[in-house]
C-alpha positions as CSV (number, residue, x, y, z in Angstrom):
1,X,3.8,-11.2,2.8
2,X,4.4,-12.6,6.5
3,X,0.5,-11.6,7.5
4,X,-0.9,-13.3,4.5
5,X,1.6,-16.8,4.8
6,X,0.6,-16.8,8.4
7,X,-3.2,-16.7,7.7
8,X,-2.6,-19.0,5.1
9,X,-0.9,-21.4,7.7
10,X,-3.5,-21.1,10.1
11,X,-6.0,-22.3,8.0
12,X,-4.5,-25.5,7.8
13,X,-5.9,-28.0,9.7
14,X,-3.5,-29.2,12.3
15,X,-0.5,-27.7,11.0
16,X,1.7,-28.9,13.5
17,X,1.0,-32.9,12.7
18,X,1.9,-32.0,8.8
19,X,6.0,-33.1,8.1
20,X,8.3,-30.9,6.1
21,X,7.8,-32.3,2.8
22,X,3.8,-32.3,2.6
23,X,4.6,-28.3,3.7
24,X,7.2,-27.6,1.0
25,X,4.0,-28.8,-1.0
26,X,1.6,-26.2,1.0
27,X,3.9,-23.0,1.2
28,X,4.2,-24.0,-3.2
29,X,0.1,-23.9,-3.5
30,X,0.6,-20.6,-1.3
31,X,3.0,-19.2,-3.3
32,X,1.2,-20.0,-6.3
33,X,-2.9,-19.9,-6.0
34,X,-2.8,-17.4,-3.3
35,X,0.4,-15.0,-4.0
36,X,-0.2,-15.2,-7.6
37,X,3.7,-16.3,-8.3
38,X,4.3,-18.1,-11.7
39,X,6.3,-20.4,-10.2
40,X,8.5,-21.6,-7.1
41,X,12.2,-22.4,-5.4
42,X,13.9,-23.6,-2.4
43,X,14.2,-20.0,-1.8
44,X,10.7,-19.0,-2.0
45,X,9.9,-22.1,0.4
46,X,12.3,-21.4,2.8
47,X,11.4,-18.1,3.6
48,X,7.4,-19.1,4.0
49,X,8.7,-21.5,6.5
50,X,10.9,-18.6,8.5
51,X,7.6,-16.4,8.0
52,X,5.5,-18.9,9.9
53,X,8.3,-18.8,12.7
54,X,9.4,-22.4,11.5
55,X,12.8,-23.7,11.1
56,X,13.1,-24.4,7.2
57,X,14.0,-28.1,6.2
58,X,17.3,-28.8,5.3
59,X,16.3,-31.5,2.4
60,X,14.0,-28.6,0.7
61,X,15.5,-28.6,-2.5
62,X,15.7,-32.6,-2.3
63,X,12.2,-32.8,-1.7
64,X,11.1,-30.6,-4.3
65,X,13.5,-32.5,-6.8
66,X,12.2,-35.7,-5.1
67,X,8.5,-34.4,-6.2
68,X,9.4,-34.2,-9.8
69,X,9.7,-38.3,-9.6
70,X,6.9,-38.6,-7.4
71,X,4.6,-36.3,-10.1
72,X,4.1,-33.7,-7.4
73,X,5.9,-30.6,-8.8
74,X,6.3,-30.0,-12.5
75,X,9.7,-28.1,-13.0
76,X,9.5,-24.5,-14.6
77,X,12.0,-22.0,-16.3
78,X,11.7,-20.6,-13.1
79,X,11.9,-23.3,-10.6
80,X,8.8,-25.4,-9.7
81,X,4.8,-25.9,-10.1
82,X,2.1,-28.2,-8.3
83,X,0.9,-30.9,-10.6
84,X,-3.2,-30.6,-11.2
85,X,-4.0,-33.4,-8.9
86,X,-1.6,-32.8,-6.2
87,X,-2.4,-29.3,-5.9
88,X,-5.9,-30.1,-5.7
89,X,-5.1,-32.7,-3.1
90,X,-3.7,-30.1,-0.7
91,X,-6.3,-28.1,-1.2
92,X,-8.1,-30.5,1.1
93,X,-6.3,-29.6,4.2
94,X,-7.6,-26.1,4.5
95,X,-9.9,-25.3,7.0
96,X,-7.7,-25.0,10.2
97,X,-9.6,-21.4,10.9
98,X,-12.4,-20.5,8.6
99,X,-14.5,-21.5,6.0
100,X,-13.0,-19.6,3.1
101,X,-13.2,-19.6,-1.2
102,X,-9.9,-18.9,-3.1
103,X,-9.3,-15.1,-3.0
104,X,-8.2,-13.8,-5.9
105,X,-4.5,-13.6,-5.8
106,X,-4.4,-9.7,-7.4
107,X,-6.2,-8.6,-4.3
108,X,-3.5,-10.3,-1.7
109,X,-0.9,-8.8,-3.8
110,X,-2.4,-5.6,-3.2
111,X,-2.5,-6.2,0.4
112,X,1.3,-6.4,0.8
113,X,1.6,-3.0,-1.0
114,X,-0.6,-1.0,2.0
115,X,0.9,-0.1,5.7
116,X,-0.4,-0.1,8.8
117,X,-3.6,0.3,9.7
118,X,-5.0,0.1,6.5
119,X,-3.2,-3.2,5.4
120,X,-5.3,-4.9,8.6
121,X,-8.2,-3.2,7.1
122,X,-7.8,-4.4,3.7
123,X,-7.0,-7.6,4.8
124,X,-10.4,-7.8,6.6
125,X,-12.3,-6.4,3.5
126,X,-10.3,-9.6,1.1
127,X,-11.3,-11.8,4.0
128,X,-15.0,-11.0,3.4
129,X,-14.3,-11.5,-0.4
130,X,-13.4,-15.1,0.8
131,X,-15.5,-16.0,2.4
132,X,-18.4,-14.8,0.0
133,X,-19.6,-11.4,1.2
134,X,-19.3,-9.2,-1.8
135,X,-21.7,-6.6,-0.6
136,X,-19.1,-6.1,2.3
137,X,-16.3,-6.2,0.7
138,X,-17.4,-3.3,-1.3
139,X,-18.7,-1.0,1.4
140,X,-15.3,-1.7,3.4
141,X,-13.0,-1.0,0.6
142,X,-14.9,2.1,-0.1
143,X,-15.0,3.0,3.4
144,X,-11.0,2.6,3.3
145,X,-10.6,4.6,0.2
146,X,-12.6,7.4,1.4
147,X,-10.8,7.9,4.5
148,X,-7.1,7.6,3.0
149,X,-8.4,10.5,0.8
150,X,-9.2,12.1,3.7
151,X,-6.2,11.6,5.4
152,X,-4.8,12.9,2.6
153,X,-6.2,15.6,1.9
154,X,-5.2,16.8,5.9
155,X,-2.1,15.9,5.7
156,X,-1.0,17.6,2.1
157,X,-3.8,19.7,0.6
158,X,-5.8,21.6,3.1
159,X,-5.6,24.6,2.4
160,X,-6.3,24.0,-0.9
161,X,-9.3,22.2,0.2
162,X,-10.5,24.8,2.8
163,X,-10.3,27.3,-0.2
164,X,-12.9,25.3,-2.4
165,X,-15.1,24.6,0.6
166,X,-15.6,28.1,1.6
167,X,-17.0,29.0,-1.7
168,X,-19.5,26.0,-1.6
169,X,-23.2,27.1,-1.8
170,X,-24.8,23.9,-1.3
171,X,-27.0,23.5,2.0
172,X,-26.6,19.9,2.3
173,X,-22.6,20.4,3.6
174,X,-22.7,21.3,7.4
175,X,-19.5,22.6,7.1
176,X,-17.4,25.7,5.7
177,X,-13.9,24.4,7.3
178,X,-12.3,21.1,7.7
179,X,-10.3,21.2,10.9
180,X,-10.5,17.6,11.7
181,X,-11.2,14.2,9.9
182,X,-14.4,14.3,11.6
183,X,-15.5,17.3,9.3
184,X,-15.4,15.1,6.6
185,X,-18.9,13.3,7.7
186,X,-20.6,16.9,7.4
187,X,-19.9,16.7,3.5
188,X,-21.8,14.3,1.3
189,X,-19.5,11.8,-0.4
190,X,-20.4,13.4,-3.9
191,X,-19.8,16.4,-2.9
192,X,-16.7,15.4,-1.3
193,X,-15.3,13.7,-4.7
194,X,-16.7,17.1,-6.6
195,X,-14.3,19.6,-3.9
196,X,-11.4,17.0,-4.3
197,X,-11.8,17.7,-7.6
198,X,-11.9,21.4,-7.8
199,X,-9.2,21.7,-5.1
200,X,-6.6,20.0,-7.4
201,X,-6.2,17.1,-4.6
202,X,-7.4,14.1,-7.6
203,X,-7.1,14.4,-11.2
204,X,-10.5,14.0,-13.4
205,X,-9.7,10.4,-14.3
206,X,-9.8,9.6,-10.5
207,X,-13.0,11.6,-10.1
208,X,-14.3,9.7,-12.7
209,X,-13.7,6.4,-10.8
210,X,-14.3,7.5,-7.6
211,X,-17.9,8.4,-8.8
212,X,-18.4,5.6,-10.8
213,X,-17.5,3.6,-7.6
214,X,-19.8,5.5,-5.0
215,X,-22.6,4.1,-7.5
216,X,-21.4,0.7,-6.6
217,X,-21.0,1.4,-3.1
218,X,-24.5,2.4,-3.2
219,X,-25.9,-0.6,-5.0
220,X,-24.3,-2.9,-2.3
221,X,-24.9,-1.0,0.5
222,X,-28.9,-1.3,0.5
223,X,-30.7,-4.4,0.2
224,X,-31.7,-5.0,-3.8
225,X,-32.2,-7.8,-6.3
226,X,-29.3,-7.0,-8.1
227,X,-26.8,-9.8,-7.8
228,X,-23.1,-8.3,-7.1
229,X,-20.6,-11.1,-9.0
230,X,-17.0,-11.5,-7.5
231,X,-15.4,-10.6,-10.8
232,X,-16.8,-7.0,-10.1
233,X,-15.8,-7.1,-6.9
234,X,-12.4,-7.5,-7.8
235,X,-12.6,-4.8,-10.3
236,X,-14.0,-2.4,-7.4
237,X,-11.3,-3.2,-4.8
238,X,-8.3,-3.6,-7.2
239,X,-9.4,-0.1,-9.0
240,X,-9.8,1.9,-5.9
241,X,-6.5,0.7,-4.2
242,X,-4.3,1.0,-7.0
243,X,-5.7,4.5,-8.6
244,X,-6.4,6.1,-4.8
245,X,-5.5,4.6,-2.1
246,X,-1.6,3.8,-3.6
247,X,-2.0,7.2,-6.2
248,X,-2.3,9.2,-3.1
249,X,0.5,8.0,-0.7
């Protein structure tokens, strides 16, 4: 969560000019149109604030009480929403560091779930998906899917892979061994999903997606008339991470 409060605090404009109380109201439109929560508490506020590096307010459960009165917060089974027209009123202090749409808050939750270097990855690939580059979004999550499977597949299943490999008759793979990650790009990505396959390393049902998916890819990664709608993107980026790149820690 701390890399995705601290982007969402960023794009504030001038954060630090904001008082405690209008950001109890921000880190409760985080928590609920970005992080996807039902619902918020002093709790939940506190620790954005902590995230951001920020001492957390002292009054915070005042002010969200005080907000009921004031017809900023509705109060919930499980603590706290924004009223309609104050949420949409903070909504209007974005902008601190890009130009950005509402990402969907499935794919930030997804986020959170990856390590390392492929969280910063995937966090790039959502932040094309907000800012309206579907097309790139794809190709990026594909590209990160792919090489977790590689990674994967040298890590756990080599042999296994190696064995499959070496029986392959097709002329088009440059390769009969797989030393090296780099050995990958002598294999064509259908062929690649096809010797995961036949190596045991996915199951069918993931072969299935992963080649109904390279389709995709390949629709978005060349320039065409066919228009490439964000509720499909979604589908492509929430599919691939949970089924592969989570599947096969």
């Amino acid at each position: 969560m701390t890399t995705a409060i601290n982007r969402f605090y960023n794009s504030i404009k001038d954060p630090a000019n904001i008082g405690d109380r209008e950001l109890v109201g921000l880190f409760g439109y985080y928590l609920t149109e970005e992080a996807g929560e039902e619902a918020f508490g002093a709790a939940d506020i506190d620790k954005c604030f902590r995230d951001v590096k920020l001492t957390p307010p002292k009054r915070t459960p005042a002010y969200l009480s005080e907000g009921v009165s004031k017809d900023h917060f509705v109060k919930h089974s499980k603590g706290y929403q924004l009223q309609r027209h104050y949420r949409d009123g903070l909504a209007a202090r974005f902008g601190g560091e890009t130009p950005r749409v509402q990402a969907h808050p499935a794919l930030r939750k997804l986020e959170v779930r990856v390590a390392g270097a492929e969280q910063a990855f995937l966090k790039e690939t959502i932040d094309c998906f907000e800012v309206g580059a579907n097309r790139a979004t794809i190709v990026m999550c594909w590209i990160l899917a792919m090489d977790h499977m590689c990674e994967y597949i040298l890590a756990k299943k080599l042999n296994d892979f190696n064995a499959v490999l070496a029986t392959n008759t097709d002329k088009r793979v440059r390769v009969s061994k797989v030393a090296t990650k780099d050995d990958f790009s002598d294999i064509p990505e259908g062929k690649l999903i096809e010797f995961m396959r036949s190596a045991g390393v996915i199951s069918n049902d993931v072969r299935k997606i992963l080649d109904e998916k390279l389709g995709v890819r390949n629709s978005s990664a060349h320039p065409s008339a066919i228009a490439i709608k964000s509720t499909k993107v979604v589908e492509f980026v929430d599919d691939l991470i949970e089924n592969v790149v989570l599947k096969y820690a």
